[in-house]
ROVEXVEX-451089 format. One record per atom (N, C-alpha, C, O): residue number from 0; atom name; x, y, z; residue in three letters. Coordinates in steps of 0.001 Angstrom, whole numbers, plus 500000, padded with zeros to 6 digits. Layout:
// residues N
+-----+-------+--------+--------+--------+--------+
: num : atome :     c1 :     c2 :     c3 : residu :
+-----+-------+--------+--------+--------+--------+
: NUM :    CA :      X :      Y :      Z :    ALA :
...
+-----+-------+--------+--------+--------+--------+
// end
This chain:
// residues 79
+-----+-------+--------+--------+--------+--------+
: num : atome :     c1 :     c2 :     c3 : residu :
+-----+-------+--------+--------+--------+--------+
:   0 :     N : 247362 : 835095 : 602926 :    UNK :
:   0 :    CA : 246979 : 833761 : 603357 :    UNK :
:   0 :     C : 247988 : 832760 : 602810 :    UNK :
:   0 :     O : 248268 : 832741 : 601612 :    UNK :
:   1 :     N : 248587 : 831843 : 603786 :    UNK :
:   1 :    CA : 249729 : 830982 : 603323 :    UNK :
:   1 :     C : 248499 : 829899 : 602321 :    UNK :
:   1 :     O : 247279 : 829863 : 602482 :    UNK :
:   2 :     N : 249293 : 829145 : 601352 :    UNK :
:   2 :    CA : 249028 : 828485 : 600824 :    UNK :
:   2 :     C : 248965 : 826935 : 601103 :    UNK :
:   2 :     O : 249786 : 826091 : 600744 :    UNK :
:   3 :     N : 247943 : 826771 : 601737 :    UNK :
:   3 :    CA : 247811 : 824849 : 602267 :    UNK :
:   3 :     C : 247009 : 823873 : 601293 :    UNK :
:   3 :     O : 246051 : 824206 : 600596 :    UNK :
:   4 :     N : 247453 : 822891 : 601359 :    UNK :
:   4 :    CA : 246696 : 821579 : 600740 :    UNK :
:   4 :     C : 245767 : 821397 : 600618 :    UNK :
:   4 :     O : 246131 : 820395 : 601234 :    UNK :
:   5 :     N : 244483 : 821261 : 600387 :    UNK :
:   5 :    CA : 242867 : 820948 : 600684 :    UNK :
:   5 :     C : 243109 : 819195 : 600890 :    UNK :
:   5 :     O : 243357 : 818541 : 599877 :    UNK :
:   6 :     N : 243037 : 818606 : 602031 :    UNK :
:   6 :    CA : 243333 : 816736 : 602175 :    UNK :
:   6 :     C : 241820 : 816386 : 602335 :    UNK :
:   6 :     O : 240983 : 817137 : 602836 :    UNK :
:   7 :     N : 241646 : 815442 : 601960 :    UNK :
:   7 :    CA : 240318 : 814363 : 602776 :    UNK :
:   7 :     C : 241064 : 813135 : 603187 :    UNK :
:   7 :     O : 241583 : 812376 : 602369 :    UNK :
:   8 :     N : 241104 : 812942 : 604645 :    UNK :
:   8 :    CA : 241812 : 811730 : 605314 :    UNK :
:   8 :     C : 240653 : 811353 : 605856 :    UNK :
:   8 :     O : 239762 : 811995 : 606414 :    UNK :
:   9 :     N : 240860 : 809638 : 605490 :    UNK :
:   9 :    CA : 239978 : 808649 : 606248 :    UNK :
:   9 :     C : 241173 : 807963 : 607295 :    UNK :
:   9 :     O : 242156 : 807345 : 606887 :    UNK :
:  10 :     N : 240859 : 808214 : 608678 :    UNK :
:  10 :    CA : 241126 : 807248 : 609990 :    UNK :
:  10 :     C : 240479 : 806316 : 610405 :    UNK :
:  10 :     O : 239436 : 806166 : 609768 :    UNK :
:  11 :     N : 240705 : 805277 : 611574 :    UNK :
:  11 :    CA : 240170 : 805048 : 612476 :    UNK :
:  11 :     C : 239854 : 805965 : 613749 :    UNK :
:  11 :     O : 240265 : 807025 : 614221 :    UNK :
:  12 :     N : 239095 : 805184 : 613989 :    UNK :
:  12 :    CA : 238413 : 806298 : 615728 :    UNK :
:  12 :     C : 238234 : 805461 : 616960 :    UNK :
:  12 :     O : 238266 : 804237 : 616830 :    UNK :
:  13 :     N : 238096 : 805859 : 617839 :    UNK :
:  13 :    CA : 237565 : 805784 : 618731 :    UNK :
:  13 :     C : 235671 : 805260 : 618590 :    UNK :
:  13 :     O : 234797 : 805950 : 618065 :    UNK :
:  14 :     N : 235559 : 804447 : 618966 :    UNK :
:  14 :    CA : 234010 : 804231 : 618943 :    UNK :
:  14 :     C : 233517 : 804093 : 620149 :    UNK :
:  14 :     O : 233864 : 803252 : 620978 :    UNK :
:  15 :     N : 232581 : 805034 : 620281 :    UNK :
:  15 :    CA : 231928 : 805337 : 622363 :    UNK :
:  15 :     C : 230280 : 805400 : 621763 :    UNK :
:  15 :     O : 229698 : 806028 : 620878 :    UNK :
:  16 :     N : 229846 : 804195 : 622963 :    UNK :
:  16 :    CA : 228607 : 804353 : 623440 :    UNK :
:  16 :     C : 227675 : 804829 : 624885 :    UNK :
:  16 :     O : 227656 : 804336 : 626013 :    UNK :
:  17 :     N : 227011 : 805882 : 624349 :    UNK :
:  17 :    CA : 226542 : 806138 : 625714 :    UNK :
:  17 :     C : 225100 : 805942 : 626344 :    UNK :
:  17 :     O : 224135 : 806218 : 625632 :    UNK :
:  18 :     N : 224895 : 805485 : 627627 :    UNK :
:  18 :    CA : 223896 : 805058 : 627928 :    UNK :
:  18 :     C : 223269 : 803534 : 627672 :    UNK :
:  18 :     O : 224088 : 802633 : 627492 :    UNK :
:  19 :     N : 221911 : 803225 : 627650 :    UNK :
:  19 :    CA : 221503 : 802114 : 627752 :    UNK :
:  19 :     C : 221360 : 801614 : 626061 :    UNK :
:  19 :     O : 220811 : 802283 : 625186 :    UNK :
:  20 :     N : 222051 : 800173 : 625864 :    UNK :
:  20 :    CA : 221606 : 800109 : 624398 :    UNK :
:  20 :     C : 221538 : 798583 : 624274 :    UNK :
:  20 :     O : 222016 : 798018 : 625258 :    UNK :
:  21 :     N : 220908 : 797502 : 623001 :    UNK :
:  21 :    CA : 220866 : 796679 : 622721 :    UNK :
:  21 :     C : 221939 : 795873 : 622643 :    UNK :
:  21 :     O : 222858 : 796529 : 623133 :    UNK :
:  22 :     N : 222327 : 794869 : 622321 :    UNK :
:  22 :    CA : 222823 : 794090 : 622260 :    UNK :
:  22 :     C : 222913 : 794004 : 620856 :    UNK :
:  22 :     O : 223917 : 794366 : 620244 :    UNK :
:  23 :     N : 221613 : 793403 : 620166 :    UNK :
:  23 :    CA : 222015 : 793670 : 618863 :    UNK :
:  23 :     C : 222382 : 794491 : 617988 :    UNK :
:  23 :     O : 222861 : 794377 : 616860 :    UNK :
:  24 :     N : 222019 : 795587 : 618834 :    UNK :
:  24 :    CA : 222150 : 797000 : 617655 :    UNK :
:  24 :     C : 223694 : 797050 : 617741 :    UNK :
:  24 :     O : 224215 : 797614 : 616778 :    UNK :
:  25 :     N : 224432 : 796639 : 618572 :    UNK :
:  25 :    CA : 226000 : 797236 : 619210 :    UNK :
:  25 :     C : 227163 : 796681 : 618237 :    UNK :
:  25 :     O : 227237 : 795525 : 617821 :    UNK :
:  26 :     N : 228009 : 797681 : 617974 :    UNK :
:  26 :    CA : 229030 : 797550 : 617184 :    UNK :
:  26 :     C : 230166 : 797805 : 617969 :    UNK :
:  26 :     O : 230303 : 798899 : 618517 :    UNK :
:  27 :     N : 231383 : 796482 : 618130 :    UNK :
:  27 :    CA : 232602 : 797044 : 619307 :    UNK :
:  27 :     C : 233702 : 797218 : 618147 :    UNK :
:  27 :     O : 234901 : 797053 : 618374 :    UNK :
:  28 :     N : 233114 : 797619 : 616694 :    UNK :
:  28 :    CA : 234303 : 797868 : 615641 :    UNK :
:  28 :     C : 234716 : 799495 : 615755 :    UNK :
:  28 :     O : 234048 : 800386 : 616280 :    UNK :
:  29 :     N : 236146 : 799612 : 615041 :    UNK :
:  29 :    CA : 236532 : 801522 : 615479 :    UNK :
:  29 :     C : 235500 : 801950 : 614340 :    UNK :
:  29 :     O : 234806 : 801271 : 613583 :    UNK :
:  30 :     N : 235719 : 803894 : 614563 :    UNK :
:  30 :    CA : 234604 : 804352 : 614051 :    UNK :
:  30 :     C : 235958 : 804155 : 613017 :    UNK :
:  30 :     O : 237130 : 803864 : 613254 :    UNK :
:  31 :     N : 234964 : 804563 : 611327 :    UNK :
:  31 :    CA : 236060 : 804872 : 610303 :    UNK :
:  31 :     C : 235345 : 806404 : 610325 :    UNK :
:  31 :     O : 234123 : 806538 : 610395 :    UNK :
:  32 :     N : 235907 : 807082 : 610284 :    UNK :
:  32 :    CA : 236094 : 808890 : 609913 :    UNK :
:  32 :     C : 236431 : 808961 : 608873 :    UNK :
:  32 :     O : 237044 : 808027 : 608358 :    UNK :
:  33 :     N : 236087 : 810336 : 608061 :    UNK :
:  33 :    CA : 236388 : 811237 : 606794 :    UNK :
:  33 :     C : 236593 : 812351 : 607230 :    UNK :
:  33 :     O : 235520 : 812868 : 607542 :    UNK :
:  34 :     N : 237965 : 813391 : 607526 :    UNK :
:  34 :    CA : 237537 : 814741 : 607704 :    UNK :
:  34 :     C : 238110 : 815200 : 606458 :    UNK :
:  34 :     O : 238731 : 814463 : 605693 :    UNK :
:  35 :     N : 237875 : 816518 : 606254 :    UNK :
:  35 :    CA : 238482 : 817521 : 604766 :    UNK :
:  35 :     C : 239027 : 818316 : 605695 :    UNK :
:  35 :     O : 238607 : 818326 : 606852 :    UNK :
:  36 :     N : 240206 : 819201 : 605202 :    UNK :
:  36 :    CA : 240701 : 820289 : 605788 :    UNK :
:  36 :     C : 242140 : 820826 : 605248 :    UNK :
:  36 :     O : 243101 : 820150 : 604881 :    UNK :
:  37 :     N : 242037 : 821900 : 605294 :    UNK :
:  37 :    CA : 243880 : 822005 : 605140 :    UNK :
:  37 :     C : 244620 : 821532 : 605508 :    UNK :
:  37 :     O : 244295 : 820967 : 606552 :    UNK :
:  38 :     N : 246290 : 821287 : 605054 :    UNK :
:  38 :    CA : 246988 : 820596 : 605994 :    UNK :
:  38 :     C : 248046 : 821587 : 606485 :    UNK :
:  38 :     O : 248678 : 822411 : 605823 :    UNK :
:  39 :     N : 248097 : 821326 : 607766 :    UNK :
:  39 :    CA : 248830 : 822732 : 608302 :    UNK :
:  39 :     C : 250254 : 821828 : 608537 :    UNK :
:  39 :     O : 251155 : 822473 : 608000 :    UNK :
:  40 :     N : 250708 : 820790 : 609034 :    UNK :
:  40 :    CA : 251764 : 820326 : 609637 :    UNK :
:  40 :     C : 251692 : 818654 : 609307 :    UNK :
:  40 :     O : 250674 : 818003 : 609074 :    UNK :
:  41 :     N : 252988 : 818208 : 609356 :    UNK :
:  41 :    CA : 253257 : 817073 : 608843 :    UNK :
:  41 :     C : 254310 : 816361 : 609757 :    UNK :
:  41 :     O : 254748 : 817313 : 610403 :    UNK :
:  42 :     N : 254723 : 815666 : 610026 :    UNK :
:  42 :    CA : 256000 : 814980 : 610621 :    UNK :
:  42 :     C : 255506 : 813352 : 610513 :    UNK :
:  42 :     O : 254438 : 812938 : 610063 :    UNK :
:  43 :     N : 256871 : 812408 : 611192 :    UNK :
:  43 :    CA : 256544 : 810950 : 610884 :    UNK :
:  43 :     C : 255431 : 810555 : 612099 :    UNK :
:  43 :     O : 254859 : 809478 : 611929 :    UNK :
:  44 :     N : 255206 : 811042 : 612861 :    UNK :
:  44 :    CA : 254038 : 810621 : 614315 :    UNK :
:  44 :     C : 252683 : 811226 : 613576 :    UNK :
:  44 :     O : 251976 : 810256 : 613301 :    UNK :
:  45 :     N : 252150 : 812265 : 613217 :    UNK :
:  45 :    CA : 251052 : 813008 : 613123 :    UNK :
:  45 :     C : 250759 : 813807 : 612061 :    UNK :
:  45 :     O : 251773 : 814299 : 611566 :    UNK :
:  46 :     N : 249612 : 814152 : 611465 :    UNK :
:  46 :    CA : 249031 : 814873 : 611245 :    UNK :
:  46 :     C : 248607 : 815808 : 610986 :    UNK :
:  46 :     O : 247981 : 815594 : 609949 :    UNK :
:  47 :     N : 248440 : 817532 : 611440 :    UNK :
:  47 :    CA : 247456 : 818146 : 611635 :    UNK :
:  47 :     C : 246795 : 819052 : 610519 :    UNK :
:  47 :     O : 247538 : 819666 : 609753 :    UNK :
:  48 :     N : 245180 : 819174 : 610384 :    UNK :
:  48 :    CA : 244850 : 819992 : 609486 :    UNK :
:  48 :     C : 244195 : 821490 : 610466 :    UNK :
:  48 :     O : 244146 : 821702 : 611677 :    UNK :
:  49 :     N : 243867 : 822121 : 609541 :    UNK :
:  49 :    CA : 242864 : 823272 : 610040 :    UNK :
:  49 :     C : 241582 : 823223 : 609188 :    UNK :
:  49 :     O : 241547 : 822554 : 608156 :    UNK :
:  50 :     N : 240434 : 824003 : 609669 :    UNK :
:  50 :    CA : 239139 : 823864 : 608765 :    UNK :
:  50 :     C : 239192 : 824858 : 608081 :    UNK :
:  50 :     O : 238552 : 824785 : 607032 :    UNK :
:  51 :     N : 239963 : 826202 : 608363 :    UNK :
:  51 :    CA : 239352 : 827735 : 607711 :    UNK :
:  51 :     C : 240984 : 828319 : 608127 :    UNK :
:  51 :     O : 241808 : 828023 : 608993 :    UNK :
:  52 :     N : 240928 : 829194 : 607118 :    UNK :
:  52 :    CA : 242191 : 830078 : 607403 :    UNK :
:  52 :     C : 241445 : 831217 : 606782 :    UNK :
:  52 :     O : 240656 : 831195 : 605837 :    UNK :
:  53 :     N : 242010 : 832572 : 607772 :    UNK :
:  53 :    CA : 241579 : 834022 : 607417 :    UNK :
:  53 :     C : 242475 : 834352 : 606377 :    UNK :
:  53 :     O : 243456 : 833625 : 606224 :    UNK :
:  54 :     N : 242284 : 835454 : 605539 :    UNK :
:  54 :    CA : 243314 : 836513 : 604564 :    UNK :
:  54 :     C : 244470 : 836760 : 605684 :    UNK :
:  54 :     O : 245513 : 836196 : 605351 :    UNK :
:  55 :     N : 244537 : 837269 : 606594 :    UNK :
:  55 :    CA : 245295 : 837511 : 608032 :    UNK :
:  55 :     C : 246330 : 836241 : 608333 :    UNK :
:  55 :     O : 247341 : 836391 : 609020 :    UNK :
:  56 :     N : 245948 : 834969 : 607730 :    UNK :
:  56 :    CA : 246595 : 834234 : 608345 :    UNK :
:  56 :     C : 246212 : 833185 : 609774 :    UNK :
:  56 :     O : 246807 : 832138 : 610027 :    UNK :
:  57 :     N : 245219 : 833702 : 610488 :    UNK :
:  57 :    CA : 244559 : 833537 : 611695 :    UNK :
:  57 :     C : 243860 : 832070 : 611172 :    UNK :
:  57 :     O : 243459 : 831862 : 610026 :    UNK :
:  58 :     N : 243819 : 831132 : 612284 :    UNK :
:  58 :    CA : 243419 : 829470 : 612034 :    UNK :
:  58 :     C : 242472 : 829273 : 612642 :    UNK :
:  58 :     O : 242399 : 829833 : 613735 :    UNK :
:  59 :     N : 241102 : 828210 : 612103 :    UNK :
:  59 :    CA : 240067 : 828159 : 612919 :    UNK :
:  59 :     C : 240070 : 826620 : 612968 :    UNK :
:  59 :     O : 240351 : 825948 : 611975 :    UNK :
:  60 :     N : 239646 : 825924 : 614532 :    UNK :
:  60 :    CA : 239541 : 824361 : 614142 :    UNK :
:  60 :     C : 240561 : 823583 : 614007 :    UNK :
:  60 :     O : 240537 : 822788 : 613068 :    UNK :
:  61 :     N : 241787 : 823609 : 614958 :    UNK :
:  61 :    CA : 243119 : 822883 : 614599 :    UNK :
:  61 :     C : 242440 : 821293 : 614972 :    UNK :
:  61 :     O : 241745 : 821010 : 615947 :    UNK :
:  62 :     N : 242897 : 820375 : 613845 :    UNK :
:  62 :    CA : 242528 : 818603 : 614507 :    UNK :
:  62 :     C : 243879 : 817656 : 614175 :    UNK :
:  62 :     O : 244199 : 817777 : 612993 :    UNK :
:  63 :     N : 244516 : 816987 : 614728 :    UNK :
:  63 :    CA : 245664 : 816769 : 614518 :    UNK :
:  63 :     C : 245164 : 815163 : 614788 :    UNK :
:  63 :     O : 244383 : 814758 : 615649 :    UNK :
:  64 :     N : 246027 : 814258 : 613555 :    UNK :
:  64 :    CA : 245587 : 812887 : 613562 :    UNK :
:  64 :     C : 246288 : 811768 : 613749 :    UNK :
:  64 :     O : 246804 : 811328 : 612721 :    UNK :
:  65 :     N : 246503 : 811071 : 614884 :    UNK :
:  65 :    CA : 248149 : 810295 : 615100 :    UNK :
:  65 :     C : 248144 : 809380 : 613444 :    UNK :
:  65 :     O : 247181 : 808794 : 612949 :    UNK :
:  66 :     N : 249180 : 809481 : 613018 :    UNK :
:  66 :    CA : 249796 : 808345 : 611446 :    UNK :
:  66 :     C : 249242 : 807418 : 611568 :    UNK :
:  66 :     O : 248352 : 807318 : 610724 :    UNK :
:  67 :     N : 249333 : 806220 : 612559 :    UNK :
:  67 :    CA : 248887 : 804999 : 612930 :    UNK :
:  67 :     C : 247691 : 804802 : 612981 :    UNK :
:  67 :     O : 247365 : 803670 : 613336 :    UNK :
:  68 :     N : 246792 : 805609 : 612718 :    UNK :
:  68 :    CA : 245416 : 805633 : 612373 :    UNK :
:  68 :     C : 244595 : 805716 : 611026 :    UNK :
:  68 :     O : 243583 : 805118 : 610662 :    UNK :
:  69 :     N : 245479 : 806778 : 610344 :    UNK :
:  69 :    CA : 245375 : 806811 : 608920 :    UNK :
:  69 :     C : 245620 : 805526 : 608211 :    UNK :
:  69 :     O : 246558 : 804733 : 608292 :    UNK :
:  70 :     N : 244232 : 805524 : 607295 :    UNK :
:  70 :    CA : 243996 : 804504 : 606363 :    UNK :
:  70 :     C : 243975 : 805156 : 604723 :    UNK :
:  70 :     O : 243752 : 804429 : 603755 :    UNK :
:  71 :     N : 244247 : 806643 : 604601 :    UNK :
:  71 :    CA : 243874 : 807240 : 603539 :    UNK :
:  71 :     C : 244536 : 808510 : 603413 :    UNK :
:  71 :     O : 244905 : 809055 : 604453 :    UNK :
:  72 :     N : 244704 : 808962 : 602521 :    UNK :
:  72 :    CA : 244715 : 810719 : 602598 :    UNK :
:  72 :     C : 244714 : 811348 : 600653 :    UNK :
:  72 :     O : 245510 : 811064 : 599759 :    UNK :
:  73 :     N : 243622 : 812143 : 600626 :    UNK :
:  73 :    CA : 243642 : 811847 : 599490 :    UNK :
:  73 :     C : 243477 : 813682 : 598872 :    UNK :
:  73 :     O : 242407 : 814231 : 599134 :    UNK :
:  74 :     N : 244527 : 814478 : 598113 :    UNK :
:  74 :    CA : 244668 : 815722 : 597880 :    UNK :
:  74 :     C : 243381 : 816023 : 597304 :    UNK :
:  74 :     O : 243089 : 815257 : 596386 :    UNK :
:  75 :     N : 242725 : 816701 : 597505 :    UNK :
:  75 :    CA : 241768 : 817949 : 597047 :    UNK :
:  75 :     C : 241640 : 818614 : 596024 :    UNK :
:  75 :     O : 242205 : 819651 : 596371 :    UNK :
:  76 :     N : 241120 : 818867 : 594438 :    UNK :
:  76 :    CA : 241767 : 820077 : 593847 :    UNK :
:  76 :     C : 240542 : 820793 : 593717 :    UNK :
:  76 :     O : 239461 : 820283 : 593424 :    UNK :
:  77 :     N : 240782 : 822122 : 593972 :    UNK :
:  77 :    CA : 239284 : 823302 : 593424 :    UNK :
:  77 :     C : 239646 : 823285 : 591678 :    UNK :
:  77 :     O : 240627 : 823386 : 590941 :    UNK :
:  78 :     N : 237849 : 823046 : 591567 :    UNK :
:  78 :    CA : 237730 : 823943 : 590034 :    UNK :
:  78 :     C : 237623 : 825096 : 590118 :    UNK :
:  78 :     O : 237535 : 825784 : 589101 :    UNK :
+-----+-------+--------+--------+--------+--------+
// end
């Protein structure tokens, strides 16, 4: 198993409502997100982590996060 980062990055999002809703209840601000994950890839545009990596090497869950969204990224350590 290659050896990756454990990250927690906070973004912005996308914020979608569906169906019939209030007026007051309604928020037209972006979502803020937290995901955790490995970090598989890096460059100056993006992102990407994975959630799970096998002994094999094999990747589960690729999510890749454009830069310009990131508000955070903050390393992981296991006890």
């Amino acid at each position: 198993m290659k050896n990756m980062k454990r990250v927690e990055i906070e973004f912005a999002d996308s914020n979608i409502m569906h169906g019939w809703e209030h007026s007051e209840a309604t928020s037209d601000d972006l979502a803020c997100v937290r995901v955790m994950g490995y970090l598989k890839s890096e460059n100056d545009n993006q992102i990407t982590l994975v959630m799970a990596i096998s002994d094999s090497g094999s990747i589960f869950e690729k999510f890749t996060i454009p830069k310009s969204a990131i508000q955070s990224i903050k390393e992981l350590r296991v006890k």
